[in-house]
N, C-alpha and C positions, 0 to 999 in steps of 0.2 A: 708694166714691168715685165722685163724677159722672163719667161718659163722658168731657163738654164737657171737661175737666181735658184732654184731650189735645192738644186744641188750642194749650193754653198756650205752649209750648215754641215751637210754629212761628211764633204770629200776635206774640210779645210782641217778640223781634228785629227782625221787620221792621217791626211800628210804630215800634218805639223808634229804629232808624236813620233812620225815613224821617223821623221830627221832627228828628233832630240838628242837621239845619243852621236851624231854627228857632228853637233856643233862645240862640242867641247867646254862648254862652260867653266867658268873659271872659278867661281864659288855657289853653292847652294842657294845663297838668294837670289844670283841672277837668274841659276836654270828655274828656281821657284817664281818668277815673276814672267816669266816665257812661259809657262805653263798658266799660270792664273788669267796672265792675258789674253793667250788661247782661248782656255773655257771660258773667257768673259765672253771674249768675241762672237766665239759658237752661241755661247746664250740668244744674245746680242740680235745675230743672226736668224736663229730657230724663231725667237719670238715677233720679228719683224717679218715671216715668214710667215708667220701663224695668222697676223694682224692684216696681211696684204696677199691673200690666198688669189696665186693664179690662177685664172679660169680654165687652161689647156692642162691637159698629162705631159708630163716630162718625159718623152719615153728615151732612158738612157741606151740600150742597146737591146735590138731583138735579136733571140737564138735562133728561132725556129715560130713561126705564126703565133700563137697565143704565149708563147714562152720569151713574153718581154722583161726587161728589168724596167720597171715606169713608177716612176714618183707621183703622187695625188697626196693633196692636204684636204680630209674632208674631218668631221669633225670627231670622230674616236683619235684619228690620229692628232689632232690638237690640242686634245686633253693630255695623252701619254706624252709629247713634246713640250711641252709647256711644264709640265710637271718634272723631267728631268733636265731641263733648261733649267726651271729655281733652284730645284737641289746643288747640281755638278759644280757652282762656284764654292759652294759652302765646303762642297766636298772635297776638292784641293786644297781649300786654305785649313781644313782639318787638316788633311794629310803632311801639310809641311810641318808642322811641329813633332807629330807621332812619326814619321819614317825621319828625322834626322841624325842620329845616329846608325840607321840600317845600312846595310851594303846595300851594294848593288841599283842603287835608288834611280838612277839615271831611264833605267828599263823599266823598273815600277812605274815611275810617270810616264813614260813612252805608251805602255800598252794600256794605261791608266786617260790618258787622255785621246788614244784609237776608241776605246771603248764607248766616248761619249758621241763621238763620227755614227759609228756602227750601230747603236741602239737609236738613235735619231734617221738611220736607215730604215727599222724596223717602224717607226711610230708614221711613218713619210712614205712607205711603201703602199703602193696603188695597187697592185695587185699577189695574189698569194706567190708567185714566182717570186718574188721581189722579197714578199718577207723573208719565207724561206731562205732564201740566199744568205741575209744579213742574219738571220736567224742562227746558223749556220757558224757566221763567221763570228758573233757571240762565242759562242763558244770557247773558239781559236784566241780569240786576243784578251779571253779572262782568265783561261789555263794558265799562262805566265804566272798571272797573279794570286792564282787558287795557292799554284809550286813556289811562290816567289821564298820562302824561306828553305827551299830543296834540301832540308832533312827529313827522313823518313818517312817523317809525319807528315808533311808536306807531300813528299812525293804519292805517297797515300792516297790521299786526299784528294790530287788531282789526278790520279788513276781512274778513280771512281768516281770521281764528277766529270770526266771523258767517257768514259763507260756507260751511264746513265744518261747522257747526251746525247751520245752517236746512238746509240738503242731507242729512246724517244724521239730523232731526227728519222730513223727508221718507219716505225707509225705515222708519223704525219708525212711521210712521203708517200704512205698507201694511199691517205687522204686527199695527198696533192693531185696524182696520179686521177682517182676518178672525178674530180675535181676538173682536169682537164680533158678528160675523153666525155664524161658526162654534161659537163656546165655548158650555158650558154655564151659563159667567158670567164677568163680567170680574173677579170678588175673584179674590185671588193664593190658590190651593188648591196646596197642594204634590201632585206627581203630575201638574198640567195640568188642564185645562178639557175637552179634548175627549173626546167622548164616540165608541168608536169607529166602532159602528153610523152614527151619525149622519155620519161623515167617509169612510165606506166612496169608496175610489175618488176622494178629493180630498186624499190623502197625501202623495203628492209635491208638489203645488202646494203645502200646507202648509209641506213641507219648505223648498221655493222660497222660501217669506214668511220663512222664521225665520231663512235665509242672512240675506235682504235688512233686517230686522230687527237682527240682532246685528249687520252691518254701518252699520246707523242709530246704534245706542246705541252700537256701536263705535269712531266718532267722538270722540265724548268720551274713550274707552279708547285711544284714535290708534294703533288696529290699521291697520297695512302695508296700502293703500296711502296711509289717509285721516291720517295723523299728522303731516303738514306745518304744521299750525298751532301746534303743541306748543313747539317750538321759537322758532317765532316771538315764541310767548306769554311768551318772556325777556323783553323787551324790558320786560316791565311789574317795577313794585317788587316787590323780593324776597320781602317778606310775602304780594303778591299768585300769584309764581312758585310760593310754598311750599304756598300753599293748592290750587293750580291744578294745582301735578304731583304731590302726597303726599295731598292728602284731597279738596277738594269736588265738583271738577270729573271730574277724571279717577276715582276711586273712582266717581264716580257712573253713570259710563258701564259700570265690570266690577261696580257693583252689579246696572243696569238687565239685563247681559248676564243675569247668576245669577239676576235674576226671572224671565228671559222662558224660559229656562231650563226649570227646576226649578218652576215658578210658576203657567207660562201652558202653555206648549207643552207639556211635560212628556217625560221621558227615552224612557218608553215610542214614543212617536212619534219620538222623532229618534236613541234608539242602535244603531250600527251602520248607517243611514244613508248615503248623499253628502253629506246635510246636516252631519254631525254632522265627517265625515274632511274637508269644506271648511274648515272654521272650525279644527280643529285643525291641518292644513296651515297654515292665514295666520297662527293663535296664534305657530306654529313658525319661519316665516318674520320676523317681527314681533322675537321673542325675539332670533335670531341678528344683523337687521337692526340694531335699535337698538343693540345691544353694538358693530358695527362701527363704527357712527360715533362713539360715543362715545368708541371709542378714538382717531379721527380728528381730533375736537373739540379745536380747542385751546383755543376759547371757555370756561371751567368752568361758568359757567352753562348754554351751551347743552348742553355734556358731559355734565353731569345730564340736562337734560331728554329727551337721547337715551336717556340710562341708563333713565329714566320710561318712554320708550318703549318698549323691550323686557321693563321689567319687570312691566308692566301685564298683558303677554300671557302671563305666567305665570298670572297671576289667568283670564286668558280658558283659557290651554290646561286649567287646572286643572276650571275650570264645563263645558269641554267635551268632559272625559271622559267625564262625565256618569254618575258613578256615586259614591254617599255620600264614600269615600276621596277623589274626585279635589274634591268642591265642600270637603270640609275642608282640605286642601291650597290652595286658591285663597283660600279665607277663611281661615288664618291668613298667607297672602302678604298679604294685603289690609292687613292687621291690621301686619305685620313690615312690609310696604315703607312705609307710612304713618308711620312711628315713624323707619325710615330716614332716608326721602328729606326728612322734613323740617328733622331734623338737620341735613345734609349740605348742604342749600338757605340755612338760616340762617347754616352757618358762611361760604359764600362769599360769603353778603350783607354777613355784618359785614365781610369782605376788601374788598368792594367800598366800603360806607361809612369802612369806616376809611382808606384807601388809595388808593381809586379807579381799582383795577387789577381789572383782568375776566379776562386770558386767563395759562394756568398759564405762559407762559415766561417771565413777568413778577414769577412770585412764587419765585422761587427764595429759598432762605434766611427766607421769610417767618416758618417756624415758631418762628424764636429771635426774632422780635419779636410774635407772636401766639400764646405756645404754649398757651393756654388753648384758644381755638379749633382750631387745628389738633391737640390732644388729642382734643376732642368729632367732628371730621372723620375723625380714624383708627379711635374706636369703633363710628361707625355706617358708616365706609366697612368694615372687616370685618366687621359686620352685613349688608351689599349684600353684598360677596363669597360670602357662606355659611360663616364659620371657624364654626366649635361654641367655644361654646356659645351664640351669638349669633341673637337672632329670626329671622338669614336664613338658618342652617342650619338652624333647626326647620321653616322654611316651606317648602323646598327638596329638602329630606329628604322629606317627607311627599309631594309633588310627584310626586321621584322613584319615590316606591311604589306612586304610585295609578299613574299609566302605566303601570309594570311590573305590576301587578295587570290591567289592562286587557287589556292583550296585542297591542292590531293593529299593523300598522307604523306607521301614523300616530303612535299613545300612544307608540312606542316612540322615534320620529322625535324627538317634542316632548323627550323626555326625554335624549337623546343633544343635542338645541338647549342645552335647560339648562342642561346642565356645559358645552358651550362658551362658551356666554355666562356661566356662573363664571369660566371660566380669562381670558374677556377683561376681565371687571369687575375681575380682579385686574389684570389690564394698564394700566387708564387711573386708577383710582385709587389705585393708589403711583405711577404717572407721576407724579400731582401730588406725593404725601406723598415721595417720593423729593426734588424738585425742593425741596420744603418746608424737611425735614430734615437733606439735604447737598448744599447747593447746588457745592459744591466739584467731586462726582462727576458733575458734568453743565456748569460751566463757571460762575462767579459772575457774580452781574448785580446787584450789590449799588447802581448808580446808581438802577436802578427802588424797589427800596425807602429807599433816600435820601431822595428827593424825594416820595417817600407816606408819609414819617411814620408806618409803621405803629406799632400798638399794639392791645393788647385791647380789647374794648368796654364798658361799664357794666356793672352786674348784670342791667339789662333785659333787655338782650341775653343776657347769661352765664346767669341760671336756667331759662330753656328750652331752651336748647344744653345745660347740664351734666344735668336733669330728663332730658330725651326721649333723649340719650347714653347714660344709666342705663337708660331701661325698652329699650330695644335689648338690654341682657345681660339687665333681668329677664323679660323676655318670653321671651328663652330658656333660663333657668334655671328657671321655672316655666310651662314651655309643657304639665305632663301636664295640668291643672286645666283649660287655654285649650282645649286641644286637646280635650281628654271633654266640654265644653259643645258645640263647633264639633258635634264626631260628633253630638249629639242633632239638634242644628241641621239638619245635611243629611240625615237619617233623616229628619227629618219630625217630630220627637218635641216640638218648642218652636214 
């Protein structure tokens, strides 16, 4: 198989969005089925990609000697491909029932399905030149969508999640930078780049860059203190929140963490470190942080997006234990919260479209008029929580051992975070399914749901809520299969 075949996956989405509004469509179903077909195909493509991995680098253009743009499918990037391959068709065919009514819809799917080109960039990228790039251009083609309802709040919203980009794009450009004057090459070598002789006595200023580094890529990951935009990023439509807090955006920041990681910098250099007890310190603080507010939220959307908050840093404290156990723990959180949170994202969207109620003292009694949804919110809210048999006790559990395996206080710190931050995730999400299910035990407010009409939503809506509810238990029902790939994964072995 030609090399070039790799390309496909990433260049055919984004051309094909960016013509969208070109073509004129003549009703909403046909442009809705131009787009489903799309993401099918990119699916389609990525995971045929994945299964039939070329032996050579792709290198699409070089700037300047080690500053190539070059494609490689080794096995971190298989997992992050594969994993927004399953998701992205679900997430269109959500999308067309909740944006039908919306303006402007034409451009939503345009940069809605660039998006899914561009983050398939990032998972496909062979070397940190490469990521960074797409990294980058992340960015550009989810801003549309942060502003896509361009009032105030809106335009807000995407101020500040441009702001906290281009300033974290900043940091990891220090990183890039000695990355390439220092490495022995900018492709991602598992193990790291540096060479030790050659870095004798520039160790700790290393260490220095890879704080200021995973604090860049970090951003996107809305590790404590940098995750103020996360929240903000509600404001945009649901399909866009679900993408933004369960797969493209946010994965893609504790993907960059896990490259620069495992990758670039390499364990050898930074375990046991100040470098290494920084980042697992903030992981830790991060963890516990986001569980408080969430429980504080009464907003449900933004509740989530707190919930996104802390539970990203599982994925971070996981990459920075920095040892095989702790990056397989981080990468099956990666894998479990992604399956969760998008769940749990879509069920409040349809509350919201159906209803037009946002904040949980509103939805008291809701679940006897939506109990289809609020079914699929209970299986992946105990998926969040960690009950067994559920993707979030396989990711959580695994977590837990790699810490305890570790042994410092810091590992131990993060993993003592962890169970707190379980016993509060059980806290704010039966808050709501309580509020849900008996609204009597908490005081009826049955005028709000009166006057919202609630009800179920189409099947549009319903087969990726009832689909992604399901792989939440099958992923923990068959996590030994996930889990003995992950292991080869973070040995180095794929």
């Amino acid at each position: 198989m030609s090399k070039y075949v790799i390309l496909l996956p990433i260049i055919f989405p984004i051309v094909a969005g960016a013509l969208l509004p070109l073509f004129g469509f003549r009703s909403r179903r046909a442009r809705n089925i131009y787009v489903e077909l799309v993401t099918a195909l990119t699916s389609v493509l990525a995971v045929w990609m994945i299964l039939h991995r070329p032996s050579e680098d792709f290198v699409l253009l070089n700037l300047a000697g080690e500053l190539a743009v070059m494609l490689h499918i080794d096995g971190l990037g298989m997992v992050f491909a594969a994993l927004i391959s399953v998701l992205w068709p679900f997430a269109a065919l959500y999308a067309f029932e909740y944006m039908e009514h919306a303006e402007k819809d034409n451009a939503f799917f345009s940069f809605y399905t660039m998006t899914f080109g561009v983050t398939l960039g990032i998972a496909f990228a062979g070397n940190l030149m490469t990521m960074y790039m797409f990294y980058e251009m992340l960015t550009l083609v989810t801003l549309p969508l942060v502003m896509h309802g361009m009032d105030k709040t809106a335009v807000a919203a995407g101020r500040k999640y441009m702001t906290y980009s281009i300033g974290g794009a900043a940091f990891a450009f220090i990183g890039f930078i000695f990355v390439y004057r220092l490495g022995d090459t900018m492709n991602f070598t598992f193990g790291g780049v540096f060479d030790g002789s050659a870095i004798q006595g520039k160790e700790d200023l290393l260490r220095i860059v890879y704080v200021l580094a995973v604090f860049g890529f970090g951003v996107k990951a809305a590790i404590f203190p940098f995750h103020a935009w996360l929240p903000s990023a509600s404001i945009a439509p649901t399909p866009v929140t679900a993408l933004l807090h369960a797969v493209a955006v946010v994965k893609s920041g504790a993907f960059a963490i896990i490259r620069i990681t495992y990758y670039s910098y390499g364990t050898d250099l930074l375990a046991g470190s100040f470098a290494q007890k920084l980042v697992l310190g903030f992981a830790a603080v991060t963890v516990l942080y986001g569980s408080v507010r969430a429980v504080k939220e009464p907003h449900l959307k933004r509740r989530l997006a707190y919930s996104t908050i802390s539970n990203l840093s599982y994925i971070v404290f996981g990459a920075a234990l920095m040892t095989p156990l702790g990056m397989t723990g981080g990468l099956l959180h990666l894998i479990a919260h992604a399956f969760i949170k998008i769940t749990l994202f879509y069920c409040a969207g349809a509350i919201l479209h159906r209803t037009g109620l946002e904040y949980v003292r509103d939805m008291d009694g809701i679940g006897r008029k939506m109990p289809f949804v609020t079914a699929c919110f209970f299986a992946a809210g105990l998926g969040l929580i960690g009950i067994p048999p559920m993707a979030g006790f396989i990711s959580k559990w695994n977590l837990g051992i790699a810490g305890i395996a570790e042994g410092s206080e810091f590992a131990v710190l993060g993993v003592a975070a962890v169970l707190v931050s379980a016993l509060l995730t059980a806290v704010y999400i039966f808050g709501f399914l309580i509020r849900a299910c008996f609204p009597a035990a908490l005081g009826d407010r049955p005028e709000a749901l009166k006057s919202a009409g609630a009800s179920d939503p189409s099947w549009r809506m319903k087969l990726p809520m009832a689909v992604l509810a399901v792989m939440v238990l099958m992923i923990g029902i068959f996590a030994e299969p996930i889990t003995e790939f992950l292991t080869r994964v973070s040995n180095g072995l794929i």
